[in-house]
Each structure stands twice: as C-alpha cells, then as structure tokens.
C-alpha positions in Angstrom: 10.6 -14.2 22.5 10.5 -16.1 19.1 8.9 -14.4 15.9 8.7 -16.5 13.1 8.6 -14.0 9.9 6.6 -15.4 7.2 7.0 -14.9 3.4 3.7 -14.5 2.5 2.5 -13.2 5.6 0.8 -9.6 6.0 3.3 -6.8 7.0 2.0 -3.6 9.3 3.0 -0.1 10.2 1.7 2.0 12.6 1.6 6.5 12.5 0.1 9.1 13.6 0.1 10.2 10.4 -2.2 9.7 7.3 -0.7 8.8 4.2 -1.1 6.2 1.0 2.6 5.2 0.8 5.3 4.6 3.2 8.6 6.2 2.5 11.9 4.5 2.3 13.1 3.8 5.4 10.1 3.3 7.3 9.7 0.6 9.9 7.3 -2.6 9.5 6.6 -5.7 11.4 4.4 -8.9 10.9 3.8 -8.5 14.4 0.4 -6.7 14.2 0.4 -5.2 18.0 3.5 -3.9 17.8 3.0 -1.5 14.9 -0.2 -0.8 16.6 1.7 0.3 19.5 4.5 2.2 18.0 1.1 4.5 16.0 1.0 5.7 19.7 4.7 7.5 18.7 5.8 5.9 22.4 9.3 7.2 24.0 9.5 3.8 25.7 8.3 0.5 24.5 8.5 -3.0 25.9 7.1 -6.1 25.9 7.4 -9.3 28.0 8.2 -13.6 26.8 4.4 -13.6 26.2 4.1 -10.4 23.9 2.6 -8.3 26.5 3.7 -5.0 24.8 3.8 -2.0 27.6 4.3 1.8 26.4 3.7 5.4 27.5 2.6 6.8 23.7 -0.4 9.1 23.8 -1.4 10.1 20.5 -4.0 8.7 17.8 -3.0 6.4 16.1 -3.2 4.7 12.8 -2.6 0.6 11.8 -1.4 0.6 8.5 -1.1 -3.1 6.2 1.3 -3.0 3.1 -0.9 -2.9 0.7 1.3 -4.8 -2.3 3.6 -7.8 -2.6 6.9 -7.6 -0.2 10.0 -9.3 -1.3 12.1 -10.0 2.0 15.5 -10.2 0.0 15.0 -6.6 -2.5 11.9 -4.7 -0.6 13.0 -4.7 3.2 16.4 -5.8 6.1 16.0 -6.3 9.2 16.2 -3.3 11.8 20.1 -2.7 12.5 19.9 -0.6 15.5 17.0 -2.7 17.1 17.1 -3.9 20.7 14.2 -6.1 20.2 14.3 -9.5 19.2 15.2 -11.0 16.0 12.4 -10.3 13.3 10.6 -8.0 15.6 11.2 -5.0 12.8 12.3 -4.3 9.6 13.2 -1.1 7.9 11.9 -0.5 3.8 14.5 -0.6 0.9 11.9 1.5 -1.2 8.1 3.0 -0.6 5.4 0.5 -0.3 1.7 1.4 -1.1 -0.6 0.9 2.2 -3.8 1.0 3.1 -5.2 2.0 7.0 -7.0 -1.2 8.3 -7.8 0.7 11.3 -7.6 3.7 14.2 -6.1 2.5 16.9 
C-alpha cells in the first residue's frame, strides 16, 4: 500500500494512556486509523492493499493529534524496525504537545 506523507498534514498517536505531551521516542502516523488501532495496545496488527487494518488489542483507547507544528527533517524519522510500509510510522526526535481528539 501507498501512503503519501504530507508536510502540512495532521500527525496522530494513539495510547491507552492519558497524557499532554508525547515523549521522545514515541510513534506517530498521518494515517489516522492506524494510531487509532495501535491505542488498542494490539500484540498483532495488520492491515490489507485497501487499509483494512485487523488487530486483537482490547484495551481503551485514546486518539491523540500533535498538537503543534512538526518539522519532518528535525522533529521526527521514519520507523527503523517497521515491517509496514514506507511512511506508515515515524518515531519523535523530541516531545511534542498533543491534544485527545477522541476515545476510541
């Protein structure tokens, strides 16, 4: 599957958690269904050519947006250990404020 990453497009996480700011480290997508699935905390994740995303998490979940500017070359890199596809997830250079947009 083909994710186009934009540069002034909205960026998501999804916990379990509650929280104002995401730590270094943390993982977020432009791909607004898959941080909604991974706020599940799923041991197995998947999705199909369409972006029909399957998983087996259980718990509450949270859909977080980045709630300030992100610069793609200082602020975040791509996942290195991903198996997904190219721009599917990115991993935070520093912490980002956020705001929950939703329970999921």
């Amino acid at each position: 599957m083909k994710l186009e990453v934009k540069s002034d497009g909205a960026w998501y996480h999804g916990s379990n958690m509650l929280f104002t700011e995401l730590r270094t480290g943390s993982t977020i997508t432009q791909w607004k269904e898959l941080a909604e699935a991974f706020s599940h905390q799923p041991s197995m994740l998947c999705y199909d050519d369409d972006g029909v995303i399957e998983h087996n998490g259980k718990e509450k979940g949270y859909l977080y947006q980045i709630d300030e500017a992100v610069d793609m070359q200082n602020d975040i890199y791509r996942h290195p250990g991903t198996t997904m596809d190219e721009n599917a997830e990115f991993l935070t250079k520093r912490p980002l404020k956020v705001k929950m947009i939703g329970e999921c």
